[in-house]
CHARMM-style PDB file with segment names, atoms N, HN, CA, C and O in Angstrom:
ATOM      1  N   UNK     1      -4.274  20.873 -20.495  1.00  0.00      PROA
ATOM      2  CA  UNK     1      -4.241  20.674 -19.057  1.00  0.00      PROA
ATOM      3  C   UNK     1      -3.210  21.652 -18.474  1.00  0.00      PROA
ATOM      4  O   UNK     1      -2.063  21.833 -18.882  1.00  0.00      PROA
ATOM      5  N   UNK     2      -3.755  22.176 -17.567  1.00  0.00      PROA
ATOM      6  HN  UNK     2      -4.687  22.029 -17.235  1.00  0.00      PROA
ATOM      7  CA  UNK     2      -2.340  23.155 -16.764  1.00  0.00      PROA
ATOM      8  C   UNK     2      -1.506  22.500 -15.970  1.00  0.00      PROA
ATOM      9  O   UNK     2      -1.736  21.311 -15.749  1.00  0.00      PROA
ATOM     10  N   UNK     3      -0.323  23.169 -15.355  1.00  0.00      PROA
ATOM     11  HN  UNK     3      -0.137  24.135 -15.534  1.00  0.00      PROA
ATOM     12  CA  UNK     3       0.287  22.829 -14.757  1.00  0.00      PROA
ATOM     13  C   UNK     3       0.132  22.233 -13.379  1.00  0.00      PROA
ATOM     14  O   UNK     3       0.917  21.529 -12.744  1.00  0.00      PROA
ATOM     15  N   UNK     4      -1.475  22.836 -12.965  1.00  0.00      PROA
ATOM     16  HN  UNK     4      -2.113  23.408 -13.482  1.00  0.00      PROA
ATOM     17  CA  UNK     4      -1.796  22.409 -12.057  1.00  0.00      PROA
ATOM     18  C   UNK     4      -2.515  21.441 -11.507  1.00  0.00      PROA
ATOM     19  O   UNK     4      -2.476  20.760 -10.482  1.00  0.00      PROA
ATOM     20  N   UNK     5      -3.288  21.573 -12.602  1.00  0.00      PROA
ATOM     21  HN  UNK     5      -3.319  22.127 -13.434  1.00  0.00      PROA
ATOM     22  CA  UNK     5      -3.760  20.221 -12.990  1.00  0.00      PROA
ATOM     23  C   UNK     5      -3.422  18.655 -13.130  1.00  0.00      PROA
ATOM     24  O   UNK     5      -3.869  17.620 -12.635  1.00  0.00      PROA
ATOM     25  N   UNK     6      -2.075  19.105 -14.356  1.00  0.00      PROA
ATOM     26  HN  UNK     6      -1.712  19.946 -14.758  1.00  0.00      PROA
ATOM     27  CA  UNK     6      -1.479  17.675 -14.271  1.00  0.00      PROA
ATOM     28  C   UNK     6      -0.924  17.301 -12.834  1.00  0.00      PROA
ATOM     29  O   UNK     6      -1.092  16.220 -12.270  1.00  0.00      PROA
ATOM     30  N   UNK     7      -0.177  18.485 -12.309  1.00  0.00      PROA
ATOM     31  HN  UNK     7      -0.040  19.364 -12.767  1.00  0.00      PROA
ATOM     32  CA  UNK     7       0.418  18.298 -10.956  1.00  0.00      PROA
ATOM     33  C   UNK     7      -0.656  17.161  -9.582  1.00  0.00      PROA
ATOM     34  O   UNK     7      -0.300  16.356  -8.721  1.00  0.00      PROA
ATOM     35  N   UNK     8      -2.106  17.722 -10.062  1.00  0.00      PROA
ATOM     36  HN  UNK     8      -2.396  18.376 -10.762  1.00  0.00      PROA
ATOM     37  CA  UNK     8      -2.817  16.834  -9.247  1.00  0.00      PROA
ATOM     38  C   UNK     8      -2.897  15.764  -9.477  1.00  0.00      PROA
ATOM     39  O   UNK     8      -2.894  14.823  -8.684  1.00  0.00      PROA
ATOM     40  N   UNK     9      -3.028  15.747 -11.231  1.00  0.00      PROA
ATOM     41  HN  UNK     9      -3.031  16.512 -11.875  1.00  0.00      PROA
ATOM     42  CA  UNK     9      -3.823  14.242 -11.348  1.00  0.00      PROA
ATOM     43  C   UNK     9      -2.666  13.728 -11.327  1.00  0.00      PROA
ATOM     44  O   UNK     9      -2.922  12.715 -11.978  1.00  0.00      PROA
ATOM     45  N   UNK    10      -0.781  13.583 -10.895  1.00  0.00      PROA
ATOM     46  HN  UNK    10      -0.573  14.405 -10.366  1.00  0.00      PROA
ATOM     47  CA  UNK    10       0.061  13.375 -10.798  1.00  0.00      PROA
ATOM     48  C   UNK    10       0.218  12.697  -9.415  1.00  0.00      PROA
ATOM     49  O   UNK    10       0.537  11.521  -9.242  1.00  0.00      PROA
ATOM     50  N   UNK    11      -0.092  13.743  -8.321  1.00  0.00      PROA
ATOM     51  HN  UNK    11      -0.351  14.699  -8.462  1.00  0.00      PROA
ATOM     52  CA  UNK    11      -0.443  13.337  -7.115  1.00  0.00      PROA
ATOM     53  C   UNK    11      -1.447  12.052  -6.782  1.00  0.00      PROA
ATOM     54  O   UNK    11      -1.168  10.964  -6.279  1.00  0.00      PROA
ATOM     55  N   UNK    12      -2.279  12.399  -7.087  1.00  0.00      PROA
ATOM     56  HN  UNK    12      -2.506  13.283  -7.495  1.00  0.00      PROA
ATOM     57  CA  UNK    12      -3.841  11.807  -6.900  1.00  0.00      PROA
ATOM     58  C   UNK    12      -3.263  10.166  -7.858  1.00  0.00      PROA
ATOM     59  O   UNK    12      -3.814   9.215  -7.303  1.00  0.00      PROA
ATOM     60  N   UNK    13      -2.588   9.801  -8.756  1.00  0.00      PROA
ATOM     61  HN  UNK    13      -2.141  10.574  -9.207  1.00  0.00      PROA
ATOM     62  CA  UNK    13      -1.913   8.837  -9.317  1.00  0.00      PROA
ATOM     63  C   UNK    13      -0.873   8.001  -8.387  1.00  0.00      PROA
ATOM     64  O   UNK    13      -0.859   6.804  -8.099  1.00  0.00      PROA
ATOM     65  N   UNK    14       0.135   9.247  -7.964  1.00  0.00      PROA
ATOM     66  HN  UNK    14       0.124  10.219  -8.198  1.00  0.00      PROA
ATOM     67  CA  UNK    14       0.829   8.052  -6.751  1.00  0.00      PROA
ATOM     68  C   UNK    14       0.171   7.476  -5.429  1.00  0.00      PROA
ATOM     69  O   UNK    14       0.206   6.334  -4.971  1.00  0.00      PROA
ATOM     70  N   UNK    15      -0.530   8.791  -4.893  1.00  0.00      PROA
ATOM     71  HN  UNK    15      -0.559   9.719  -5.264  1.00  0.00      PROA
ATOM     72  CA  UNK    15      -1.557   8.350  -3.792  1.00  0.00      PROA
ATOM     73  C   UNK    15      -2.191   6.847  -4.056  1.00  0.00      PROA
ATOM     74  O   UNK    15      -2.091   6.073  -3.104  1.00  0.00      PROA
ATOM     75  N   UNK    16      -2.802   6.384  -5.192  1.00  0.00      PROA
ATOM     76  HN  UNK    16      -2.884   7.013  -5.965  1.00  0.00      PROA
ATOM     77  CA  UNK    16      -3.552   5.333  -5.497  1.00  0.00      PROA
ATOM     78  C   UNK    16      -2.640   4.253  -5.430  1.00  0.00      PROA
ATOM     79  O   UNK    16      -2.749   3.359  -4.591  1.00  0.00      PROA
ATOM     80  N   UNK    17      -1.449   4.317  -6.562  1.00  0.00      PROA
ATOM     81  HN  UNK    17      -1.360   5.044  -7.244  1.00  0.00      PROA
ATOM     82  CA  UNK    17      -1.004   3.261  -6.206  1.00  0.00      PROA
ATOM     83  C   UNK    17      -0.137   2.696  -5.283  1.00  0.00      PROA
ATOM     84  O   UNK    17       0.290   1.545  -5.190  1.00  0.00      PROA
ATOM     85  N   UNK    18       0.116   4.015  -4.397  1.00  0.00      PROA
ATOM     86  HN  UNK    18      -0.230   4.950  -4.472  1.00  0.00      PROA
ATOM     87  CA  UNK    18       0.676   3.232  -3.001  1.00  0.00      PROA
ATOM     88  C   UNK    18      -0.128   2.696  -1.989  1.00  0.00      PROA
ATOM     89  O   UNK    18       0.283   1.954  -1.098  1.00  0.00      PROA
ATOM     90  N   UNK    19      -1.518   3.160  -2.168  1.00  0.00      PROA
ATOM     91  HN  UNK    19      -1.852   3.764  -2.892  1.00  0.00      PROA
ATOM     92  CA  UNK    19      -2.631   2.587  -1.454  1.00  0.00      PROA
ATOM     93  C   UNK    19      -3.022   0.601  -1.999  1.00  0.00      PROA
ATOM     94  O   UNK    19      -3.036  -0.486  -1.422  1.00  0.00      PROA
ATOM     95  N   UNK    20      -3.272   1.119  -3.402  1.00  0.00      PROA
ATOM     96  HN  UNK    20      -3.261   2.003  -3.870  1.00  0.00      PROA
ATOM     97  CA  UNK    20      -2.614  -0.103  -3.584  1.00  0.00      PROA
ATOM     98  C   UNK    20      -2.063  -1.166  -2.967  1.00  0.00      PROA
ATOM     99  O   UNK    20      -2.631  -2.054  -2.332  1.00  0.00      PROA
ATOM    100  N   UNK    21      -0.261  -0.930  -3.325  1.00  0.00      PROA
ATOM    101  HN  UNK    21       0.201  -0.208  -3.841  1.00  0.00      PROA
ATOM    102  CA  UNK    21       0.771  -1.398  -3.089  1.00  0.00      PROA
ATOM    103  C   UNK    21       0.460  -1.690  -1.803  1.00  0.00      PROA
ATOM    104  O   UNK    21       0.310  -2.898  -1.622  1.00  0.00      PROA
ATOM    105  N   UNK    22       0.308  -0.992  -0.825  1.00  0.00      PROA
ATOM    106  HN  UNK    22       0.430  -0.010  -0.972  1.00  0.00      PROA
ATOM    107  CA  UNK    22      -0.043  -1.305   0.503  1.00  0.00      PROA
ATOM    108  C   UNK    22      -0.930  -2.447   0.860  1.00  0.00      PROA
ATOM    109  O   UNK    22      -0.752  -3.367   1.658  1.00  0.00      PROA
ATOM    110  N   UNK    23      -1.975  -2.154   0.039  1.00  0.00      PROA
ATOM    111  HN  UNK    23      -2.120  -1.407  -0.610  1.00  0.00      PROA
ATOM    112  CA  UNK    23      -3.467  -3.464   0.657  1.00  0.00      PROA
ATOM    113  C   UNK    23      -2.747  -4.742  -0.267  1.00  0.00      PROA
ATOM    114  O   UNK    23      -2.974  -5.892   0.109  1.00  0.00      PROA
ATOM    115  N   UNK    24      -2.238  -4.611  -0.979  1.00  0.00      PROA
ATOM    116  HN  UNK    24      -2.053  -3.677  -1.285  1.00  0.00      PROA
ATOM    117  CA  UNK    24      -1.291  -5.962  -1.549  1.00  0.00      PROA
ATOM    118  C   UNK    24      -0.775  -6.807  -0.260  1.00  0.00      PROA
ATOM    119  O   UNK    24      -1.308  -7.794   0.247  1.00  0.00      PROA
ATOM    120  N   UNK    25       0.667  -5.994   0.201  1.00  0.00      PROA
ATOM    121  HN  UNK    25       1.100  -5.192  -0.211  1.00  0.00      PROA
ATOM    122  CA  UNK    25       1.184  -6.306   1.667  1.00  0.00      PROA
ATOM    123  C   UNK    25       0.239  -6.614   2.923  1.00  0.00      PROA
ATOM    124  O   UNK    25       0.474  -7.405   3.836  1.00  0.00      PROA
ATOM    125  N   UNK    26      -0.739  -5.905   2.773  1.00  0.00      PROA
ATOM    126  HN  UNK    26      -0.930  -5.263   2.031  1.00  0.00      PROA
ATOM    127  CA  UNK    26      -2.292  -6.388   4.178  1.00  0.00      PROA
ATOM    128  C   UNK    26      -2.312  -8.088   3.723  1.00  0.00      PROA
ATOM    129  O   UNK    26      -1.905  -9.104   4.287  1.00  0.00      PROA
ATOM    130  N   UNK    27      -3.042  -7.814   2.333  1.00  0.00      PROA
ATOM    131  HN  UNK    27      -3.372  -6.989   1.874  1.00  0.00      PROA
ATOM    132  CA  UNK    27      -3.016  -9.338   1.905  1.00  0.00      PROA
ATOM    133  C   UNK    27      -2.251 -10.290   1.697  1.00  0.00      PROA
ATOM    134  O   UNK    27      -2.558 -11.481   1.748  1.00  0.00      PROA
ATOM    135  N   UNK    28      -1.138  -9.804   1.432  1.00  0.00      PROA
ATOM    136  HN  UNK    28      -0.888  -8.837   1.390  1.00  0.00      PROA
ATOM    137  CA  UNK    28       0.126 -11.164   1.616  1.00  0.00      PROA
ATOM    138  C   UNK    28       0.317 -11.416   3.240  1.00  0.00      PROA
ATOM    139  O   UNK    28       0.434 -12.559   3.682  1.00  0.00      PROA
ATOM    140  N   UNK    29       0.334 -10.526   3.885  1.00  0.00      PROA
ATOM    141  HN  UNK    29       0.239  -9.598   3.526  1.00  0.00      PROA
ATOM    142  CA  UNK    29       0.539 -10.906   5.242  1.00  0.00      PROA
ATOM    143  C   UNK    29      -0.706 -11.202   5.671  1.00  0.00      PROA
ATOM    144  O   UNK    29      -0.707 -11.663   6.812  1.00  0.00      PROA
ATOM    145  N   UNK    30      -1.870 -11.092   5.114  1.00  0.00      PROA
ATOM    146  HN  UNK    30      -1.870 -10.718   4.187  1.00  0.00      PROA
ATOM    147  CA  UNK    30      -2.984 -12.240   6.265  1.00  0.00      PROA
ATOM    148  C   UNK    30      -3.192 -13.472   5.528  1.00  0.00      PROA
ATOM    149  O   UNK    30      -3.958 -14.357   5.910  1.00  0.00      PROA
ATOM    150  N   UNK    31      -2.355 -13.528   4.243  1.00  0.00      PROA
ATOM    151  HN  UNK    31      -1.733 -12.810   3.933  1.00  0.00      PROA
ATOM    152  CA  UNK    31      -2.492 -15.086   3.865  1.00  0.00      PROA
ATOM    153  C   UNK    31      -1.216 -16.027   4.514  1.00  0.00      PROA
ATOM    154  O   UNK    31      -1.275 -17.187   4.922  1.00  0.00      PROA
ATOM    155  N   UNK    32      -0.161 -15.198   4.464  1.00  0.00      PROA
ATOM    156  HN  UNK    32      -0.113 -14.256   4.132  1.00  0.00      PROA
ATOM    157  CA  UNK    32       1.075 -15.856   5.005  1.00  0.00      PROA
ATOM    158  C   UNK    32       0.605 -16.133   6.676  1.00  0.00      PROA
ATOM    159  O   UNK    32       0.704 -17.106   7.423  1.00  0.00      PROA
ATOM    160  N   UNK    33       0.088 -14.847   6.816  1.00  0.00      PROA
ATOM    161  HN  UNK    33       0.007 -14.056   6.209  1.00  0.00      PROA
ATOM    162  CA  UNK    33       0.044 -15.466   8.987  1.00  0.00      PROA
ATOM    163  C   UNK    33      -0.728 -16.669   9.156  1.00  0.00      PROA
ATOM    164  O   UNK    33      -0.395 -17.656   9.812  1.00  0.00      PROA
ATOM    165  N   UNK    34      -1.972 -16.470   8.392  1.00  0.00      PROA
ATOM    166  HN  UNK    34      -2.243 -15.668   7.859  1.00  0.00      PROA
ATOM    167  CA  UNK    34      -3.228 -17.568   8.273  1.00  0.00      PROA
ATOM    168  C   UNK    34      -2.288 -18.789   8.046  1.00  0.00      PROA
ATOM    169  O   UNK    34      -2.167 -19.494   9.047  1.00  0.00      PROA
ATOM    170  N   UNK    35      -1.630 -19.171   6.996  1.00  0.00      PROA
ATOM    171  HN  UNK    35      -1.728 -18.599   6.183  1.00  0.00      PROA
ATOM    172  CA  UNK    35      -0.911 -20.168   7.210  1.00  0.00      PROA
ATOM    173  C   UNK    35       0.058 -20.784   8.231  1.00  0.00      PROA
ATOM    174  O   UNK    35       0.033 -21.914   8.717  1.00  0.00      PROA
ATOM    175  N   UNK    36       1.019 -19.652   8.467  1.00  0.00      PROA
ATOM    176  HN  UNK    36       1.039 -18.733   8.073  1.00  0.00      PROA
ATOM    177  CA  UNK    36       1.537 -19.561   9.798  1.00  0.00      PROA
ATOM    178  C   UNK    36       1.053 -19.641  11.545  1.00  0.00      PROA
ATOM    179  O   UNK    36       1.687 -19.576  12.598  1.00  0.00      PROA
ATOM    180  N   UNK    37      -0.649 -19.845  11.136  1.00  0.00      PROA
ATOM    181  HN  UNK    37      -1.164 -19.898  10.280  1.00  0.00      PROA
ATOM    182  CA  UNK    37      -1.323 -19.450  12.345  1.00  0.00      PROA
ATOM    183  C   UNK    37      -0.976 -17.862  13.465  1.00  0.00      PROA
ATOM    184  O   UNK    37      -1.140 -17.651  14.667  1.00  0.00      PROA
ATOM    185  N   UNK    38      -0.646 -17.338  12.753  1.00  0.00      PROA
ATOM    186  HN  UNK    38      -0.513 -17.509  11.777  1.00  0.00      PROA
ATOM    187  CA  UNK    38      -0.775 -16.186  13.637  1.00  0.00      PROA
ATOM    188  C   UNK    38      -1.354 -14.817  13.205  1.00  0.00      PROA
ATOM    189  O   UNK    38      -2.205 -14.808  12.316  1.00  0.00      PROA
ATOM    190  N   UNK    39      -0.972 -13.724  13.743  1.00  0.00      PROA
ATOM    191  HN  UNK    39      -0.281 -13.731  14.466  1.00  0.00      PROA
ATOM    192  CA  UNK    39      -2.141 -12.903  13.241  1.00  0.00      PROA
ATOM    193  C   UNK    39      -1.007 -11.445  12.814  1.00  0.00      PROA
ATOM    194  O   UNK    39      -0.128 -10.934  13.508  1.00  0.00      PROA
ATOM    195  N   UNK    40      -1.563 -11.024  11.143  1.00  0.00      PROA
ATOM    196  HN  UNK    40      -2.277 -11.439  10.579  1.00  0.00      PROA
ATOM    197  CA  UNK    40      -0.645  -9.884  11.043  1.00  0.00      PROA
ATOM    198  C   UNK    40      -1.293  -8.404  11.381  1.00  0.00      PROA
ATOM    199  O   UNK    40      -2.398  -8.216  11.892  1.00  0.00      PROA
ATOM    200  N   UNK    41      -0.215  -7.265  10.918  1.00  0.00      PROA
ATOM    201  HN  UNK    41       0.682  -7.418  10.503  1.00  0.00      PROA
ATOM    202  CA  UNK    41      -0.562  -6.394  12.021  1.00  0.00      PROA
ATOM    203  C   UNK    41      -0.456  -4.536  10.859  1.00  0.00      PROA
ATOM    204  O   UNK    41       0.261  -4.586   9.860  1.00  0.00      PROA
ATOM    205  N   UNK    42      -0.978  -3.569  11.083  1.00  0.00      PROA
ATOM    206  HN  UNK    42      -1.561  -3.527  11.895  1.00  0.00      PROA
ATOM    207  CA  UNK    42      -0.889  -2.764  10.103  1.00  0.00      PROA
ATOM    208  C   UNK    42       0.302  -2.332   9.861  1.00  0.00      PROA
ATOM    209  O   UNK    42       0.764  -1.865   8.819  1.00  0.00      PROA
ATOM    210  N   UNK    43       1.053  -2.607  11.439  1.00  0.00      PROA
ATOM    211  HN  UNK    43       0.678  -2.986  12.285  1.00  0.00      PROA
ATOM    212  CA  UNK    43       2.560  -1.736  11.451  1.00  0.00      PROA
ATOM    213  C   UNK    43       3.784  -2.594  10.378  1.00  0.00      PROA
ATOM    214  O   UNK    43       4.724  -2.109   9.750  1.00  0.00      PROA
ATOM    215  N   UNK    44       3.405  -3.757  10.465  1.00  0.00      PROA
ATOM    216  HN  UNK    44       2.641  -4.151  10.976  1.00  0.00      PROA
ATOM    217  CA  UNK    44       4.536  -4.460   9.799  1.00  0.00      PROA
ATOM    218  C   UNK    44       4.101  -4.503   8.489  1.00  0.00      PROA
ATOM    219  O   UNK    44       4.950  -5.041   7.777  1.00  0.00      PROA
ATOM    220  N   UNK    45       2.757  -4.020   7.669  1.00  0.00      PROA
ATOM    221  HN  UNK    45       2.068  -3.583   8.247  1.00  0.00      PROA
ATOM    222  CA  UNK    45       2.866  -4.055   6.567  1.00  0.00      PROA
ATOM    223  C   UNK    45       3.566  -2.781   5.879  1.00  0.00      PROA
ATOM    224  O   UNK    45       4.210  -2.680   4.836  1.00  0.00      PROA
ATOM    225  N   UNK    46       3.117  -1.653   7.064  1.00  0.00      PROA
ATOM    226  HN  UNK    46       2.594  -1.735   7.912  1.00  0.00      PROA
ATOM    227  CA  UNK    46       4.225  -0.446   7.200  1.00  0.00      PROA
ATOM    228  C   UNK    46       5.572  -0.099   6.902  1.00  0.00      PROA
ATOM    229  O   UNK    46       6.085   0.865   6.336  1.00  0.00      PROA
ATOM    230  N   UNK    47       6.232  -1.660   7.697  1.00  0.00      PROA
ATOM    231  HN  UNK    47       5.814  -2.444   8.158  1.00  0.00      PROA
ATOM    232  CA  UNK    47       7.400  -1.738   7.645  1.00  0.00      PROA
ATOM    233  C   UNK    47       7.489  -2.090   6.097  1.00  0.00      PROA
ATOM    234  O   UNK    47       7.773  -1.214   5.280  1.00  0.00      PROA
ATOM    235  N   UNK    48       7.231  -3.424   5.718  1.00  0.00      PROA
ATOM    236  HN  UNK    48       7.000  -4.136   6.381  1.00  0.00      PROA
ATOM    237  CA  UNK    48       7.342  -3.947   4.500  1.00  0.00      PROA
ATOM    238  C   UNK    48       7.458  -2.970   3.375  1.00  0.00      PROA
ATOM    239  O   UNK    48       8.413  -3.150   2.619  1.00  0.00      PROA
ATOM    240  N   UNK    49       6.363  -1.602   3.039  1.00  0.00      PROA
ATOM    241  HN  UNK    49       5.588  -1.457   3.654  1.00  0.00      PROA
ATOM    242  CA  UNK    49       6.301  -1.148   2.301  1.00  0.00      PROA
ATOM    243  C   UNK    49       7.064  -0.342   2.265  1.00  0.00      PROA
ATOM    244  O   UNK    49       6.956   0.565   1.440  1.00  0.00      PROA
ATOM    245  N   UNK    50       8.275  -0.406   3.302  1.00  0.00      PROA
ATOM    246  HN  UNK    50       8.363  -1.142   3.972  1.00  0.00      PROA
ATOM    247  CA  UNK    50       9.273   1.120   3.166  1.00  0.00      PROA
ATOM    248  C   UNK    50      10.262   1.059   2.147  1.00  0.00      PROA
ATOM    249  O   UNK    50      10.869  -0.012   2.174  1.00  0.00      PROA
ATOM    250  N   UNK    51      10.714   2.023   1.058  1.00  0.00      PROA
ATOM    251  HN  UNK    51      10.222   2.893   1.036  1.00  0.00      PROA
ATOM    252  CA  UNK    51      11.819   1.761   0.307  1.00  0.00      PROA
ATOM    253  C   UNK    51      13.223   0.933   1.130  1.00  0.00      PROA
ATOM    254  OT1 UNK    51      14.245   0.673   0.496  1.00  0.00      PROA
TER     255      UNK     51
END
């Protein structure tokens, strides 16, 4: 594999699992609001996912 290569499939690896990581947070926050009765929102899962 070249350097450039791995470099992608390197990329193309974190891309996924922060996409991931993200729809995790969608789903904890529309099970938590649902309970909470209210409604969550893309920005605050935004927030959530920031280091």
């Amino acid at each position: 594999m070249t350097d450039r290569a791995a470099d992608k499939s390197s990329r193309n690896s974190y891309k996924d699992g922060t996409k991931a990581q993200y729809s995790q947070f969608l789903d904890h926050m529309v099970r938590s609001r649902a309970a909470a009765n209210g409604a969550s929102s893309d920005q605050e899962a935004k927030v959530l996912s920031q280091p």
